[in-house]
C-alpha positions as CSV (number, residue, x, y, z in Angstrom):
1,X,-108.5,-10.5,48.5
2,X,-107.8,-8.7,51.8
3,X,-104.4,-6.7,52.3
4,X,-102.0,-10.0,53.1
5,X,-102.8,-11.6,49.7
6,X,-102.4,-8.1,48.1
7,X,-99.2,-7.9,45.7
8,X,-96.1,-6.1,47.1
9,X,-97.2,-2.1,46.9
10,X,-94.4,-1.6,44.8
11,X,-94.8,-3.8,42.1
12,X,-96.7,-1.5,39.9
13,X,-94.6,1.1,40.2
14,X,-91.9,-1.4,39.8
15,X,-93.2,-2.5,36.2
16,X,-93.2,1.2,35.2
17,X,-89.5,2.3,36.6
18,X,-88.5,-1.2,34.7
19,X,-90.0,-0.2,31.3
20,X,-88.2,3.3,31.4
21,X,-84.5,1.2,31.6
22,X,-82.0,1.8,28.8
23,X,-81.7,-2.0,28.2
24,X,-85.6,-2.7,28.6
25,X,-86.7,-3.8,25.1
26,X,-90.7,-5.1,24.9
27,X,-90.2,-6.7,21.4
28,X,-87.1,-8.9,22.6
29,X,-85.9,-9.0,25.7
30,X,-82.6,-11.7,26.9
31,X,-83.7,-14.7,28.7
32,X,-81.3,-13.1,31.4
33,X,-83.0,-10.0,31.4
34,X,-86.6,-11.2,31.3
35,X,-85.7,-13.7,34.3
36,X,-84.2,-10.5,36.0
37,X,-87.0,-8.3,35.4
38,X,-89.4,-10.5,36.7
39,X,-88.0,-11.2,39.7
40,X,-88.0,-7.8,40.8
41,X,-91.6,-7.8,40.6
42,X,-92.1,-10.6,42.8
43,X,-93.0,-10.8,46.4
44,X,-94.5,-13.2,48.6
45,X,-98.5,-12.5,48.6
46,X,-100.3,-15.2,50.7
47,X,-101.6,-15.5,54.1
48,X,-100.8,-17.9,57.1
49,X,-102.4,-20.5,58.2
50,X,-101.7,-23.4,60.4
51,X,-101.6,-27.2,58.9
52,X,-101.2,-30.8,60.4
53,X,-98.1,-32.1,59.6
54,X,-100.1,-34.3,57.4
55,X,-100.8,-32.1,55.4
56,X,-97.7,-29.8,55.3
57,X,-95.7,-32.1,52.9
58,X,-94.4,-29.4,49.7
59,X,-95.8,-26.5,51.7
60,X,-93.3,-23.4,52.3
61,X,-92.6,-22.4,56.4
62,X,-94.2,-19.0,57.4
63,X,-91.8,-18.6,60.3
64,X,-89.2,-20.2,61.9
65,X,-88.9,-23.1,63.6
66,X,-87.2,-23.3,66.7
67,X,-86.3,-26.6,68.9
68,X,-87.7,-26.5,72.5
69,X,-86.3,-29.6,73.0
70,X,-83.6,-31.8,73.0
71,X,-83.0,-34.6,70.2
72,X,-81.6,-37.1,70.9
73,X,-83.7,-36.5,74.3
74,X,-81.6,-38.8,76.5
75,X,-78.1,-40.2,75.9
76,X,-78.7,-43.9,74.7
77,X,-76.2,-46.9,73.1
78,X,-75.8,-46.6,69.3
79,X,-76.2,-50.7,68.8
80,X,-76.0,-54.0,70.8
81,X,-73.9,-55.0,73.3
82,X,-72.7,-54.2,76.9
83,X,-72.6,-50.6,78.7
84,X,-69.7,-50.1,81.0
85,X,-67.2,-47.7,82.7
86,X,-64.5,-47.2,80.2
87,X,-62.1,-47.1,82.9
88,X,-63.1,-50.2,83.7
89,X,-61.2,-52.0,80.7
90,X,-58.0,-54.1,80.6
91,X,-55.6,-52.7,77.7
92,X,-54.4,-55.0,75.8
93,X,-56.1,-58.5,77.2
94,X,-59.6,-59.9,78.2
95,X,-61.6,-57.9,80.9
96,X,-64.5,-59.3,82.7
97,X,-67.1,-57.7,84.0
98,X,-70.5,-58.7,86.2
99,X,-73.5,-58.5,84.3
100,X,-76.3,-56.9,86.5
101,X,-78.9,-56.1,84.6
102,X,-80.1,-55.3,80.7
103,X,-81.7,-51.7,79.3
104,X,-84.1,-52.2,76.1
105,X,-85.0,-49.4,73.9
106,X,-88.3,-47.9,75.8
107,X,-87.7,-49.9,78.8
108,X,-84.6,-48.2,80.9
109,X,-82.7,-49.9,83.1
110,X,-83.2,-48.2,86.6
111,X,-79.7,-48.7,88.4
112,X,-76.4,-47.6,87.9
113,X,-73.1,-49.4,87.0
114,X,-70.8,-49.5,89.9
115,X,-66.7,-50.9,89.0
116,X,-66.4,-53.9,88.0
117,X,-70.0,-53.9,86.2
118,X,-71.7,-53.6,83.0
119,X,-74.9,-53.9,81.4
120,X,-76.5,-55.8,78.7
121,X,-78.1,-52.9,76.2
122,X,-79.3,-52.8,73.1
123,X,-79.8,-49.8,70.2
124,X,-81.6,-47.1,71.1
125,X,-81.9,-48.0,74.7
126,X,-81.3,-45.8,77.6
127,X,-77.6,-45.4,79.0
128,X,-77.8,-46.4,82.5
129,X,-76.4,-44.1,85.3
130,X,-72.3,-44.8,85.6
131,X,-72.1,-46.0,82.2
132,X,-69.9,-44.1,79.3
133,X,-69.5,-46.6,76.5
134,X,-70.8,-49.5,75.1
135,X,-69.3,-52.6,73.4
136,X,-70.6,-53.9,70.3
137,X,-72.0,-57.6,70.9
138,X,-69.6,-59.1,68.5
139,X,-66.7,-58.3,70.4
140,X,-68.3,-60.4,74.1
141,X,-69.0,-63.3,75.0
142,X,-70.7,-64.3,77.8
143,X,-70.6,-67.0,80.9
144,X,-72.6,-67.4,84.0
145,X,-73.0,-63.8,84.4
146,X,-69.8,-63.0,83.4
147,X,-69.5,-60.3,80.1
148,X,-66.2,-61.2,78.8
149,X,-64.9,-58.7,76.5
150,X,-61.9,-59.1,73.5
151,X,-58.8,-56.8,74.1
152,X,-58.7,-53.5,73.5
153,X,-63.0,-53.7,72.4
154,X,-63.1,-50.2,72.9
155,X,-60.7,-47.6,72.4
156,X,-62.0,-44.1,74.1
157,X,-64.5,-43.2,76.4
158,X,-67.8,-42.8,75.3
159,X,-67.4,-45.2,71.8
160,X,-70.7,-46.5,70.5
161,X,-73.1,-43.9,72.6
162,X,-75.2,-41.3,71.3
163,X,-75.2,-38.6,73.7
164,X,-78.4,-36.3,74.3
165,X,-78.7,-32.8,71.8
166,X,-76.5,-35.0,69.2
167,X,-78.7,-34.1,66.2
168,X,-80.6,-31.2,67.7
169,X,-80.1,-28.7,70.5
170,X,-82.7,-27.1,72.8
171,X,-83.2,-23.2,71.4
172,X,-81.9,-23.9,68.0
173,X,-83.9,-22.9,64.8
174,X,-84.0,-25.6,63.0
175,X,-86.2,-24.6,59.8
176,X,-86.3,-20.7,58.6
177,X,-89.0,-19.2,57.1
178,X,-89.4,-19.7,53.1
179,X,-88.0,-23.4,53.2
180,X,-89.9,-25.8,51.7
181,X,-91.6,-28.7,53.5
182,X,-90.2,-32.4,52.4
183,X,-90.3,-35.6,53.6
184,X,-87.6,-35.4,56.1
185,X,-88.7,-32.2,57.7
186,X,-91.6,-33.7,58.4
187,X,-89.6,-36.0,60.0
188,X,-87.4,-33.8,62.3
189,X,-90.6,-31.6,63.0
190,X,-92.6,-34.9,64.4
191,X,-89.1,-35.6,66.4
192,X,-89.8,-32.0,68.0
193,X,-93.3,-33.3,69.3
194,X,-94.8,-30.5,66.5
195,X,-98.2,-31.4,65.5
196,X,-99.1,-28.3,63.3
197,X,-96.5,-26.0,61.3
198,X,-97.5,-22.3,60.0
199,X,-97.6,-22.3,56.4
200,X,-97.6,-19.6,53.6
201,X,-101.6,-20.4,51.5
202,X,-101.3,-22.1,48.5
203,X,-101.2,-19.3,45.9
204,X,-104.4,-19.3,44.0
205,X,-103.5,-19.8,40.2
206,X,-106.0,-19.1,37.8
207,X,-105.3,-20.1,33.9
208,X,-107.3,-20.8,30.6
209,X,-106.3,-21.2,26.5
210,X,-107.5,-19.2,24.1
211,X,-109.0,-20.3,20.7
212,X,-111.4,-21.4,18.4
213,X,-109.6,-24.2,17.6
214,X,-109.5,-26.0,20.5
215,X,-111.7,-28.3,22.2
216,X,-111.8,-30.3,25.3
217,X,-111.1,-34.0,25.2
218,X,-115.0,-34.9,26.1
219,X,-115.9,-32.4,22.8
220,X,-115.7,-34.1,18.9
221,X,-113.0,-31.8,17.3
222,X,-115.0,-29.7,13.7
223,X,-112.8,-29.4,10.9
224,X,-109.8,-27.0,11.7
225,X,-109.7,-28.1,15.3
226,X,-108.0,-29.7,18.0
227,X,-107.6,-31.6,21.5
228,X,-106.4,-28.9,23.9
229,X,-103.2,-30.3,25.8
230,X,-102.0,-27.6,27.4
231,X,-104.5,-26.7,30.2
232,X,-104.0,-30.6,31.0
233,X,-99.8,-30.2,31.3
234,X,-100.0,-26.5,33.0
235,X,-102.3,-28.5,35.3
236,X,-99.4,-31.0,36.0
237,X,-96.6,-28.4,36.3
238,X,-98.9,-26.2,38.9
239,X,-99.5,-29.0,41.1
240,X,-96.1,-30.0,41.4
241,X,-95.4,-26.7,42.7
242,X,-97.8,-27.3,45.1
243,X,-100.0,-24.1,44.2
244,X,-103.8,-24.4,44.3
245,X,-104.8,-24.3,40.1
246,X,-108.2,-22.9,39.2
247,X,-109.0,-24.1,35.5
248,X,-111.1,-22.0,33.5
249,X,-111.3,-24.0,30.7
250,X,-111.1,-22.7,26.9
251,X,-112.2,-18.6,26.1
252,X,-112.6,-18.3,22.5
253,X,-111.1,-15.5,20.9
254,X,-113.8,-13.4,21.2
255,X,-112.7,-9.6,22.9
256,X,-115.6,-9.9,25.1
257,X,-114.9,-13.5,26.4
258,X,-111.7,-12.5,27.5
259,X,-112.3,-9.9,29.0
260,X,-114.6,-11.5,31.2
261,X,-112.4,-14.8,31.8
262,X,-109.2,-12.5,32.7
263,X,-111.4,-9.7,35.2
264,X,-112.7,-12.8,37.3
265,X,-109.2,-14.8,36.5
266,X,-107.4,-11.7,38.3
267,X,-110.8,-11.5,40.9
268,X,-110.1,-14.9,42.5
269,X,-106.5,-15.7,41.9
270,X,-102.6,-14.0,42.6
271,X,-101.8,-15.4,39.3
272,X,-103.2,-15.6,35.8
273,X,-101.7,-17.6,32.9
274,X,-102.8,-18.2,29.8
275,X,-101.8,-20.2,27.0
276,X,-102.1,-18.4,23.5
277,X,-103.1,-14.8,22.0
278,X,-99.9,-13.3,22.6
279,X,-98.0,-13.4,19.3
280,X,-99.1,-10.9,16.5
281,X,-102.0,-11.6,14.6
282,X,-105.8,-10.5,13.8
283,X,-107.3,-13.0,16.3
284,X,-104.7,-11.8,19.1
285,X,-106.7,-10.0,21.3
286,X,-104.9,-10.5,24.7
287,X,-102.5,-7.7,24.5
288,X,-104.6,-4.8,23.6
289,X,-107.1,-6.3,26.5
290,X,-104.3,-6.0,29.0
291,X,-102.9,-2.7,28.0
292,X,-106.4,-1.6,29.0
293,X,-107.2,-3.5,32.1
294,X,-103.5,-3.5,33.4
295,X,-100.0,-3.4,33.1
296,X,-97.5,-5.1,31.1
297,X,-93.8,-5.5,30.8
298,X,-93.0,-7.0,28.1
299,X,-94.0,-9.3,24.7
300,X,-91.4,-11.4,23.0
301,X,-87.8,-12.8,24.5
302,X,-85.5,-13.8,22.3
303,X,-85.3,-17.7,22.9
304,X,-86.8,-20.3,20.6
305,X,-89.6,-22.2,21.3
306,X,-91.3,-19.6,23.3
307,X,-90.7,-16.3,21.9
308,X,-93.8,-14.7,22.7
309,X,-94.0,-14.5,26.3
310,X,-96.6,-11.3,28.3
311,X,-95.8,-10.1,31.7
312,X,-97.5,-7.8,33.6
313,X,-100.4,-6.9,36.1
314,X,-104.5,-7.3,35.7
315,X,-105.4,-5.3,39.1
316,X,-103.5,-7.1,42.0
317,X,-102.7,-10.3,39.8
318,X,-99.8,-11.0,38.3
319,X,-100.1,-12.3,34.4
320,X,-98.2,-14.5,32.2
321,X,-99.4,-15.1,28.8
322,X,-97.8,-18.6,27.5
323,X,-97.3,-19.1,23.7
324,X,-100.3,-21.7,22.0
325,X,-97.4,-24.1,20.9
326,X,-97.3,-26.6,23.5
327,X,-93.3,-27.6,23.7
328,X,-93.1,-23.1,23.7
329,X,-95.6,-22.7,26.4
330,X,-94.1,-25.4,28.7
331,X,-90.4,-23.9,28.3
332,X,-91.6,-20.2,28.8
333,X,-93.2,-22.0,32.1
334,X,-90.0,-23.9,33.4
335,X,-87.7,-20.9,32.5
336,X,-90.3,-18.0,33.5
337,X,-93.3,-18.6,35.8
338,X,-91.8,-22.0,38.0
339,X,-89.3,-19.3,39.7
340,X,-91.7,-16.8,40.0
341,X,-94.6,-18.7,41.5
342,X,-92.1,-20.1,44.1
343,X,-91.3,-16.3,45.0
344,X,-95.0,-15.8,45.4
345,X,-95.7,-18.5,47.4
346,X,-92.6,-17.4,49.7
347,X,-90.3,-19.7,49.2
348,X,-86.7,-18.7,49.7
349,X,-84.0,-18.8,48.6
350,X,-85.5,-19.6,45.4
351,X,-82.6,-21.5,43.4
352,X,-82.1,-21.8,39.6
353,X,-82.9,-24.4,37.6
354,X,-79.7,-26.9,38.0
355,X,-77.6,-27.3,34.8
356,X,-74.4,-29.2,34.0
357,X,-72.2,-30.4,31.3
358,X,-73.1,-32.9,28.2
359,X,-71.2,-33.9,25.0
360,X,-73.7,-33.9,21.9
361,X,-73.6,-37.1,20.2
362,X,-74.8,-35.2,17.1
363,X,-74.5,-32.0,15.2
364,X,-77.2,-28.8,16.3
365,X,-78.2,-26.6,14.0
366,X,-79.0,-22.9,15.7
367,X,-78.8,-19.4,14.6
368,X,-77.4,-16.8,16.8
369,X,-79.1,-14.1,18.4
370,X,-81.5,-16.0,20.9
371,X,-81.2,-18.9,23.2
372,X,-82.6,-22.0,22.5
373,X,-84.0,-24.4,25.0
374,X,-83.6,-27.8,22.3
375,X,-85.0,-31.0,23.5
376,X,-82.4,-34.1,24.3
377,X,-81.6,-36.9,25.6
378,X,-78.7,-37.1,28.5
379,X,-77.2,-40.2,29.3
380,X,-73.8,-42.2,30.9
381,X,-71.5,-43.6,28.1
382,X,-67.9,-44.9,28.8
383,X,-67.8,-42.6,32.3
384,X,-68.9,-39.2,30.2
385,X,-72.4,-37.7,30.6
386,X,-73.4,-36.9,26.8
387,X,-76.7,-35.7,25.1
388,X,-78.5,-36.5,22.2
389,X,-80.4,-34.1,20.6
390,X,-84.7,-34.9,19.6
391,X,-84.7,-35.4,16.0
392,X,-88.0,-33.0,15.8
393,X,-87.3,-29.7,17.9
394,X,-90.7,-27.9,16.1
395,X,-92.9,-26.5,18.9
396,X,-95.4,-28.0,18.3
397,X,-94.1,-31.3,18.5
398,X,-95.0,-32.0,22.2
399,X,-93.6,-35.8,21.9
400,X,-90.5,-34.2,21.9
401,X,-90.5,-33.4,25.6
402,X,-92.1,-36.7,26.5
403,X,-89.1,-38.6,25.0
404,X,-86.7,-36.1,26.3
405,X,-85.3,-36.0,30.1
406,X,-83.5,-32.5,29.5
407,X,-82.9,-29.1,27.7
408,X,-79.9,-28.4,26.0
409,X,-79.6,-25.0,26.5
410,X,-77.8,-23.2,23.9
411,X,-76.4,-19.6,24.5
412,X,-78.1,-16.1,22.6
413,X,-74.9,-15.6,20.5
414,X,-73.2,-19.3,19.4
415,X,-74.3,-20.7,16.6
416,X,-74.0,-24.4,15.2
417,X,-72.7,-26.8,17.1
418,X,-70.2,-30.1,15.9
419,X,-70.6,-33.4,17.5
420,X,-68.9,-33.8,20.3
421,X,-69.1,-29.9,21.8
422,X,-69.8,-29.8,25.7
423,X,-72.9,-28.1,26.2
424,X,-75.5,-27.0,29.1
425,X,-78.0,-29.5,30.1
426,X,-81.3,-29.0,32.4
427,X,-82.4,-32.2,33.3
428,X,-86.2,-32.5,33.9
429,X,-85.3,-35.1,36.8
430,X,-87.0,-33.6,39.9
431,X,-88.6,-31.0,37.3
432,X,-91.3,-32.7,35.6
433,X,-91.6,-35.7,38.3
């Protein structure tokens, strides 16, 4: 990596000053606090290059962009009908006027509109010299020439006409550096005459599971193991983020495998994630590998699924180690590593998730002292957004956020819930695609 893709210089020293806080706690750390920690950390860390506007859709703006021209370039009639002089009207009966010419959209009619005249026009087209308004077709008839117009058609100067700089102004910035690149930007930058926009480089991403019981879906699974799903959905959730995800595959849980998979993983990418070898256990060698080859923040948060969560540094990359379950590795992602890979790839501001407020149909059960990210259903009945919680929450039940569209998100210290309480929802709408 040269210098530009190099983390910000302060983000190692950041992760020590953070672990020497009075409320930093490595065995279980607040959703709040993790979120808050993280983002500290975080800087954008790619280089700029410049990219067809074909190819710009979901990329983030490296600088600013400002208008060198005028849009709408030209003032021009905002439907059919007939340009005139407004002071050319009757109040209050018929006015006629002589038709001398018409203006299409592209083809411009080249005189001007003396008293007395107007000009058949239709949307989009050109207003001719003289002109300031335009009547809409429905309100004319015509005869031998003759536009004859309804009383009181118009009622100001300048009704029906779009004037030049309308939507955009010459020397304006239109788009700031950090937004996001959608459809309609695309749009108003091909209205500019733009071709190419400067864009932050995808961020390089670099993950892999760990464990001898998985196996890929072109392998027969031995006795003891299984399919592995989630390199297929972290491959899902990175691409919607429009980063650039470099699959390793599986690393057994062997010290010297990982080793190797996470010193090339940091090598080639700003980011490392893996899924698995984070919680406690004899086969858990990820932490003790990191504490060696890096730093790290912090181990478990205090949310269920997804209590054991790793943060930290392996050289210049920034690591997240995701649980093995699959519903707790895909939650730790949404409410960990989405906002922080958006930071990275310089996108600004960088929002929140979007919540909002749900009745539950049903009772929760939930035990204070963590926040719980529950699976539900959110629907419309009789005018009143309501959820329904997933019968199975376990977190290893990845149906359960297939049949889901949201989180109910539960606070760290309430406990059950009755039917009918109002609750948070995070909808995956927009989320998960």
């Amino acid at each position: 990596m040269n210098s530009s893709q190099l983390p910000h210089p302060h983000t190692l020293d950041t992760l020590a000053a953070l672990s020497q806080e009075t409320d930093y706690d490595p065995d279980s750390m607040s959703v709040d606090h993790a979120r808050a920690f993280i983002r500290r950390c975080m800087e954008p860390m790619c280089s700029v290059e410049r990219v067809h506007l074909r190819d710009a859709l979901g990329r983030v703006l490296a600088e600013n962009i400002v208008s060198a021209i005028a849009v709408l370039g030209f003032d021009n009639a905002a439907m059919d009908g007939y340009a005139l002089r407004f002071a050319d009207m009757v109040r209050g009966q018929e006015t006629r006027l002589q038709r001398i010419g018409v203006s299409f959209a592209g083809h411009p009619f080249s005189g001007e509109v003396g008293a007395g005249q107007c000009l058949r026009i239709f949307t989009g087209a050109m207003m001719p010299r003289g002109a300031d308004t335009v009547v809409m077709q429905e309100r004319t008839r015509e005869e031998k020439g003759v536009a004859i117009l309804a009383p009181d058609a118009v009622t100001h100067e300048g009704q029906n006409r779009r004037f030049a700089g309308e939507d955009i102004a010459p020397g304006v910035t239109v788009f700031t550096r950090g937004q996001r690149l959608r459809a309609p930007e695309l749009g108003m930058l091909a209205s500019l005459g733009i071709a190419e926009v400067p864009v932050y480089r995808k961020l390089r991403v670099a993950f892999f599971s760990t464990g001898d019981e998985l196996v890929s879906f072109d392998a027969t699974p031995a006795a003891g193991q299984i399919y592995d799903s989630n390199r297929y959905a972290l491959y899902g959730m990175l691409q919607q983020l429009g980063v650039e995800p470099m699959d390793m595959g599986i690393v057994p849980d062997q010290p010297e495998a990982l080793e190797a998979a996470l010193t090339a993983a940091a090598a080639h990418a700003e980011v490392v994630i893996t899924s698995g070898g984070v919680s406690v256990g004899e086969a858990d060698f990820i932490k003790a590998m990191l504490e060696r080859l890096g730093k790290v923040l912090f181990w478990k948060i205090a949310m269920k699924p997804g209590r054991p969560l790793a943060y930290g540094m392996i050289g210049n990359a920034h690591f997240f180690g995701l649980p093995g379950n699959p519903v707790s590795a895909m939650a730790v992602f949404y409410q960990f590593v989405r906002e922080a890979l958006l930071v990275l790839q310089g996108q600004a501001p960088v929002m929140p998730l979007p919540t909002f407020r749900a009745a539950l149909t049903t009772p929760v059960k939930k035990a204070p002292g963590r926040t719980e990210f529950q699976r539900g259903v959110c629907e419309m009945k009789d005018g009143q957004s309501v959820v329904t919680p997933i019968p199975t929450q376990g977190s290893n039940i990845l149906s359960s956020m297939s049949r889901a569209n949201c989180f109910i998100v539960l606070p760290m210290d309430s406990g059950n819930q009755p039917a009918g309480t109002v609750v948070e929802v995070q909808p995956f709408d927009g989320l998960m695609g």
